[in-house]
Rosetta silent file (secondary structure, phi, psi, omega in degrees, C-alpha in Angstrom):
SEQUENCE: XXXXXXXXXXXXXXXXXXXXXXXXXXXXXXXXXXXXXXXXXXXXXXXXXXXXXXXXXXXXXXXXXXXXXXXXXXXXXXXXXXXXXXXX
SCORE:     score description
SCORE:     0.000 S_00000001
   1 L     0.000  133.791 -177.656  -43.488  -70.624   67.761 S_00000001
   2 L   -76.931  159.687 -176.109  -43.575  -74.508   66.525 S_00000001
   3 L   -79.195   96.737  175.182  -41.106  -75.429   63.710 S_00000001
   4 L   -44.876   -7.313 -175.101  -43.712  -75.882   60.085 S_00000001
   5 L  -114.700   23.576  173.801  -41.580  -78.254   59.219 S_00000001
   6 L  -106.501  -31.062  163.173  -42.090  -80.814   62.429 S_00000001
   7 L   -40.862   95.280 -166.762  -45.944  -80.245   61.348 S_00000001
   8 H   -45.644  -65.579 -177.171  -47.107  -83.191   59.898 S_00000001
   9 H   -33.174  -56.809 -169.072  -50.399  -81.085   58.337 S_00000001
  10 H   -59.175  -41.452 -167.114  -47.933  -78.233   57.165 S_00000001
  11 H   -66.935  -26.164  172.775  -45.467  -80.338   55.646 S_00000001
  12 H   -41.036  -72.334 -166.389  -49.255  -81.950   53.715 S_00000001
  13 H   -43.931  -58.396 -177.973  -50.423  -79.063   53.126 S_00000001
  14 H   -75.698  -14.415  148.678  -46.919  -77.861   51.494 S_00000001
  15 H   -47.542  -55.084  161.519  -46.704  -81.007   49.509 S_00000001
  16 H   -36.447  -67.344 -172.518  -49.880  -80.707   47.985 S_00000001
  17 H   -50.108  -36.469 -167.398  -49.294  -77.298   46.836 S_00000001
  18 H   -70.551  -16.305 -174.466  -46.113  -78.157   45.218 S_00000001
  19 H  -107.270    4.079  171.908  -47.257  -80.883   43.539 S_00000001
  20 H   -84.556  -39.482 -169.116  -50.704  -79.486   42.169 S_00000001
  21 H   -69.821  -38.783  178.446  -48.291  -76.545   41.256 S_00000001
  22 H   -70.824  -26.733 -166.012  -45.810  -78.966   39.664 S_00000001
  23 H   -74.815  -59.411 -163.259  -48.632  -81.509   37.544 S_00000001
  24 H   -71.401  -16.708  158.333  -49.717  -77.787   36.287 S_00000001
  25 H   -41.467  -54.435 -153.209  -46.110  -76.775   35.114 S_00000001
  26 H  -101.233  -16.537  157.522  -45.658  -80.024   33.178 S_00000001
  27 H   -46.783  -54.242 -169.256  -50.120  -79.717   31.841 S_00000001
  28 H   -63.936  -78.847 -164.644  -48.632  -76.272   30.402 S_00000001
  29 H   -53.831  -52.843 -177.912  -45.683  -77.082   28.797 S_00000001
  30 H   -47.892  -36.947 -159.871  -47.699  -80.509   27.189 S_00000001
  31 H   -78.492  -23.969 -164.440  -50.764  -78.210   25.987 S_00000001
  32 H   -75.293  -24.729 -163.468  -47.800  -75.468   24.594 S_00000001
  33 L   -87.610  146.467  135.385  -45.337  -78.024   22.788 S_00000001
  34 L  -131.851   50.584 -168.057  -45.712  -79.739   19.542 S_00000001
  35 L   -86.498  141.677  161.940  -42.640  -82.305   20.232 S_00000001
  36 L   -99.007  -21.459  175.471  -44.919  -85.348   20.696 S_00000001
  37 H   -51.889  -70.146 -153.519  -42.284  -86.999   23.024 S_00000001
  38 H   -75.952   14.376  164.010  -42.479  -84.022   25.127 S_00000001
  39 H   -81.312  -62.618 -168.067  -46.338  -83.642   25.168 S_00000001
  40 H   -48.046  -29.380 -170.380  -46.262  -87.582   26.316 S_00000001
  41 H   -50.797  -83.812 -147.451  -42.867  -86.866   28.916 S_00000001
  42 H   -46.421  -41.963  163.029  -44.957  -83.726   30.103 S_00000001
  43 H   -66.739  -24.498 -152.257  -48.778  -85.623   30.577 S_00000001
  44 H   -75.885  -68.766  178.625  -47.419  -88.589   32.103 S_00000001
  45 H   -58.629  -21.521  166.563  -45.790  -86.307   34.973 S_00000001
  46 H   -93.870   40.743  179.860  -48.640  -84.194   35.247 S_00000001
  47 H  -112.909  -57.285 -168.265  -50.426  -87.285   35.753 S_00000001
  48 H   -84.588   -5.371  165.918  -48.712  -88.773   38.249 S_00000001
  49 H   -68.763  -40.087  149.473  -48.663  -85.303   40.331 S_00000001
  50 H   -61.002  -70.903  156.746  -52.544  -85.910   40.146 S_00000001
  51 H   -17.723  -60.121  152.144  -52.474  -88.905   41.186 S_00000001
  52 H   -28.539  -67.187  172.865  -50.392  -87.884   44.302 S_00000001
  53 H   -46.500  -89.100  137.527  -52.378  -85.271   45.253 S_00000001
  54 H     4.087  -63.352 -156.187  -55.797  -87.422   45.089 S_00000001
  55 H   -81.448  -54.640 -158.708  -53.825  -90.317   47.348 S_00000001
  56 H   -81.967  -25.486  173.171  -52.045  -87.604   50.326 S_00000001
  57 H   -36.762  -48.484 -179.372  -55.193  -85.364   50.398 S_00000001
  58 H   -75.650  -31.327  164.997  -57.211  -87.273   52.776 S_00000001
  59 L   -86.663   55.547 -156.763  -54.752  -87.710   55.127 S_00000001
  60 L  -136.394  109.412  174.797  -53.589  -84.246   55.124 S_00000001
  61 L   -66.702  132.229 -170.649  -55.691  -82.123   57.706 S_00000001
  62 L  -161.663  136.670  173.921  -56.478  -78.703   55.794 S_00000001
  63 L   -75.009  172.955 -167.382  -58.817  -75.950   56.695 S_00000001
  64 L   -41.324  -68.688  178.639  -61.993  -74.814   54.971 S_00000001
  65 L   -68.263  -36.361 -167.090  -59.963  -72.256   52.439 S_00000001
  66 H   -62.296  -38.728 -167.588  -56.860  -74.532   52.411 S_00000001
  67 H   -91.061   21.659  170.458  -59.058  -77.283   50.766 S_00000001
  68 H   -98.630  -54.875 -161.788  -60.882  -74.698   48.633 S_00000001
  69 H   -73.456  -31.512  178.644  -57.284  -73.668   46.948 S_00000001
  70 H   -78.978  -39.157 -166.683  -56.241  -77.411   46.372 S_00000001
  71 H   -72.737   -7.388 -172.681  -59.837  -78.340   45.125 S_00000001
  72 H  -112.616  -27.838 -177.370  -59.738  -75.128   42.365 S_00000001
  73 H   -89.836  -18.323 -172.502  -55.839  -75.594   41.514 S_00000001
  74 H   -79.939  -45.874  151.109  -56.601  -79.544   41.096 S_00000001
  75 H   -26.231  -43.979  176.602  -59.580  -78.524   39.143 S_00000001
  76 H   -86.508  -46.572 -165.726  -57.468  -76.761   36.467 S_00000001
  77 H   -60.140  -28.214 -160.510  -54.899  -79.443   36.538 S_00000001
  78 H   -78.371  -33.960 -174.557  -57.625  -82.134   36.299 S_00000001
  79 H   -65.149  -69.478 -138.473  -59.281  -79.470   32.742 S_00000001
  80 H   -69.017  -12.407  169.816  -55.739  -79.191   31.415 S_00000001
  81 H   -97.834  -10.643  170.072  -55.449  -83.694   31.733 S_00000001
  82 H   -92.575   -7.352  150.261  -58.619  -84.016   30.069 S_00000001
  83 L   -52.221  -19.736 -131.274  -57.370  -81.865   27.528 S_00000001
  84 L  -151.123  -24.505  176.685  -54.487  -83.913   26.859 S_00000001
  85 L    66.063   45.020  162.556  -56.716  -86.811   26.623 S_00000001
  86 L   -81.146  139.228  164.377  -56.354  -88.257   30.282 S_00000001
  87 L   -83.562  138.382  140.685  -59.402  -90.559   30.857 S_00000001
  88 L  -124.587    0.000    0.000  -60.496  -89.109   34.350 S_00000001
């Protein structure tokens, strides 16, 4: 069995998730607080975790359903920065 983590795609793939998963961590905690520091800390980083995601997608080879689950988890993260009042 090959090692996922000499797989360029897998290691993509698991990058993506973590960082769609992380930008929606720090969207929650912005929409939940009303510290205004920590709404701006918390959009900024789930900003630039879009913004990641968006740049390493295309080169990241991902099947039909893998690029279904990043396009519907980016989707909420992308709701929850317009929300937040990211221009996007």
């Amino acid at each position: 069995m090959a090692n996922p983590f000499l797989d360029a795609d897998a290691v993509g793939l698991e990058f993506l998730r973590t960082e769609v998963a992380t930008g929606l961590t720090f969207s929650k905690i912005a929409l939940e607080t009303k510290d205004e520091s920590k709404i701006v800390r918390n959009r900024a980083n789930a900003r630039k975790a879009y913004d990641a995601v968006l740049h390493f997608a295309p080169g990241t080879s991902l099947s039909a359903e893998e690029a279904q689950q990043i396009d519907a988890s980016m989707a909420l993260l992308k709701s929850a920065l317009q929300q937040l009042g990211e221009d996007l």
